[in-house]
C-alpha positions in Angstrom: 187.3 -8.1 -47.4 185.3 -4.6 -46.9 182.3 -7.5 -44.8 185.1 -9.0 -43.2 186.3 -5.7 -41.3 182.6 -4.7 -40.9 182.2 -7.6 -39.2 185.1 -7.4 -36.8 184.2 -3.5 -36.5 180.5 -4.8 -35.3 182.1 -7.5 -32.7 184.1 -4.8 -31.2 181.4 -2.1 -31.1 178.9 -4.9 -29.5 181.6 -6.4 -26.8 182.5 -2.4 -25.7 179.2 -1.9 -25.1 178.9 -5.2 -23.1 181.8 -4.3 -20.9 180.4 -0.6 -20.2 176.6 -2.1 -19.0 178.8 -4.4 -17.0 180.8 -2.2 -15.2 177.6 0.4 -15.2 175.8 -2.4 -13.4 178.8 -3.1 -11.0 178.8 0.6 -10.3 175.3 0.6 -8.7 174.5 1.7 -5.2 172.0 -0.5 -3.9 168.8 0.7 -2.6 168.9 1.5 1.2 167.1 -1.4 3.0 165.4 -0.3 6.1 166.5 -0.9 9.1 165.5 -4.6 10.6 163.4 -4.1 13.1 164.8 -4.8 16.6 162.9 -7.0 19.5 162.0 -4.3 22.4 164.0 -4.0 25.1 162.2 -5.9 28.1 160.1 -3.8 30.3 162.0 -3.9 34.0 159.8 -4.1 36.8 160.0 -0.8 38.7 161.9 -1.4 42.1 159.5 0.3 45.3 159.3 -0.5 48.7 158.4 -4.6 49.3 154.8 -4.9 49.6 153.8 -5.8 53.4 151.9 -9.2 53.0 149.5 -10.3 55.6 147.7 -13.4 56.6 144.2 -12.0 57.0 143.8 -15.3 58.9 146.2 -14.3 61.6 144.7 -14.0 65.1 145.4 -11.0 66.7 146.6 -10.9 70.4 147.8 -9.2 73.1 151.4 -7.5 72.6 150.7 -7.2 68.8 151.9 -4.4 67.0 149.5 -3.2 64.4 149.5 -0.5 61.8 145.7 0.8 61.0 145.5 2.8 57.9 142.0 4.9 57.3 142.2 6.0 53.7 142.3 10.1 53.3 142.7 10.4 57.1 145.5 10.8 58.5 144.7 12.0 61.7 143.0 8.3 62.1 146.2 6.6 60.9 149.1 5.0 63.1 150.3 2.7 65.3 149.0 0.8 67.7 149.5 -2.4 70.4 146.8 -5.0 71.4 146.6 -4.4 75.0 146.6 -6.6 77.8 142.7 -7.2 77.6 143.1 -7.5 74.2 141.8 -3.8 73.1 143.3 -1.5 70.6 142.7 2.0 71.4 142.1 4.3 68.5 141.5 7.7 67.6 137.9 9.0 67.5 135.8 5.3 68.2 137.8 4.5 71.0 138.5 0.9 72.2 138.1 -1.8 69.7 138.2 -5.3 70.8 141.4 -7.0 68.7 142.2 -10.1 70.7 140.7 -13.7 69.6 139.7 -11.7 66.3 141.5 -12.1 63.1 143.1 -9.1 61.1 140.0 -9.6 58.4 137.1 -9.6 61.4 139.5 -6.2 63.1 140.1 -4.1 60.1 135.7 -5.1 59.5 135.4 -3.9 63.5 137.0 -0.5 63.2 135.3 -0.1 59.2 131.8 -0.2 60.7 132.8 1.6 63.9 134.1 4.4 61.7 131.2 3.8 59.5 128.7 5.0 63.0 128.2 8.5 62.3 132.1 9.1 61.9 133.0 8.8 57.9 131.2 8.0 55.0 132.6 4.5 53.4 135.5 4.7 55.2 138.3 2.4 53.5 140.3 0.6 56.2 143.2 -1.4 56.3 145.2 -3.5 58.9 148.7 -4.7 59.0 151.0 -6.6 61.9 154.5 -4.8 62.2 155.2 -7.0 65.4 154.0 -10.2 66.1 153.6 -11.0 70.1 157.1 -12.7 71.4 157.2 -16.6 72.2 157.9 -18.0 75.5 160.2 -21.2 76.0 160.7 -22.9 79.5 162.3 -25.8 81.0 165.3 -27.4 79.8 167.2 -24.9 77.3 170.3 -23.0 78.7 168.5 -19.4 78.4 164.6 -19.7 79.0 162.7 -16.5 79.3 160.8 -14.4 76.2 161.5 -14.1 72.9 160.6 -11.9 69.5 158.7 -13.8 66.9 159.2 -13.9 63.5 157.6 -15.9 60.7 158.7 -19.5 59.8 160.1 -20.2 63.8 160.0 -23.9 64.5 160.7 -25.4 68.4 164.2 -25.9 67.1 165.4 -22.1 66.0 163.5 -21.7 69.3 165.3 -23.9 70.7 168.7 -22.7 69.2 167.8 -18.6 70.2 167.4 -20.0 73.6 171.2 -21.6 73.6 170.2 -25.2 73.3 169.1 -28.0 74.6 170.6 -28.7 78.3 171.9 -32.2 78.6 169.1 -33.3 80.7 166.5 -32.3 77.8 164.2 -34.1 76.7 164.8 -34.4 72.4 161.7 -36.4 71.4 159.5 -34.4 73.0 157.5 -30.6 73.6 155.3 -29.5 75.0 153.4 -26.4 73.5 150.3 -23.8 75.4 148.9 -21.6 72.7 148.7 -18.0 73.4 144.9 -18.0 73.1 144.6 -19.7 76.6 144.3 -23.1 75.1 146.0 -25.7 77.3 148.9 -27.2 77.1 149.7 -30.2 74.3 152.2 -32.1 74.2 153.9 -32.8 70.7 156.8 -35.3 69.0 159.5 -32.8 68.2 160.3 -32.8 64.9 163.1 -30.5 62.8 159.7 -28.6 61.1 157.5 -28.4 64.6 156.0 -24.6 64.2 155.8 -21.9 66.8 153.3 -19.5 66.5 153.2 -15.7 68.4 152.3 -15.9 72.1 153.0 -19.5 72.3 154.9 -20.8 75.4 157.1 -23.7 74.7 158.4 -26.0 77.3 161.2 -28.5 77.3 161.6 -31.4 80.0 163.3 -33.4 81.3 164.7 -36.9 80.0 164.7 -40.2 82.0 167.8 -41.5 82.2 
């Protein structure tokens, strides 16, 4: 009998001390876990003025409006016009032939004109603000000149001009390149380019 309730006595003992490891176990505060880490925030471009972006293949002509930058001098910066003859008159070297030359063979002109007993490695550089305006003749209900801009085809010309007149000639244009070059005659199409200085003409349909 005495084994019996020593027994029992044990089994109770054994199953209290269970339960209080269980409830020690439950009563646990995990470990704090470091934070995961996060992906980085992406890096925004930073918003300035738009970047002027030149053809260096562009040819300059007359009524082009230019912006010549000399590096460190300021007094040798501005803005200038391609004259009638095709000269660009600048500050200190004087008259710089422009016209027939491309922006990359002007801004090498003025660099080694500079460079002749003026500034030591000058650092030159030669943007168009204004291209020279387009000319457009003939049949269109407002001939006469134009502004440029880039992308014009015969058909916004057409369009700034106020149309076609009903006796125009659709199929056809004829286009005289402002370097002098003569006149060409073209099949119009919706994408036919214009290019500064060029004069466009429109005839006449047969009926």
């Amino acid at each position: 009998m005495k084994t019996l309730v020593a027994v029992a006595a044990w089994l109770l003992i054994a199953s209290a001390l269970a339960h209080g490891a269980a409830l020690a176990q439950a009563n646990v505060i995990p470990e704090a876990q470091p934070p995961a880490a996060t992906a980085a925030a992406p890096q925004l471009p930073v918003v300035g003025e738009p970047a002027v972006i030149q053809d260096a293949g562009y040819v300059l002509g007359s009524g082009d409006k230019i912006r010549v930058i000399t590096f460190g001098e300021e007094s040798l910066t501005g803005e200038f016009f391609v004259g009638s003859q095709g000269q660009v008159s600048l500050p200190l070297i004087g008259d710089i032939k422009a016209g027939g030359l491309t922006i990359a063979q002007f801004t090498d002109e003025v660099t080694h004109a500079l460079a002749n007993g003026f500034l030591k490695e000058p650092r030159v550089s030669v943007e168009v603000l204004d291209y020279r305006p387009f000319y457009i003749l003939g049949e269109v209900n407002k001939p006469g000149e134009y502004p440029f801009i880039n992308g014009l085809t015969v058909m916004n010309a057409v369009a700034t001009a106020g149309g076609f007149t009903y006796r125009a000639n659709t199929r056809t244009v004829f286009i005289k390149g402002g370097g002098g070059s003569g006149e060409r005659k073209i099949h119009l199409l919706s994408n036919t380019p214009v290019h500064p200085g060029d004069t466009i003409r429109i005839g006449e349909r047969f009926f």
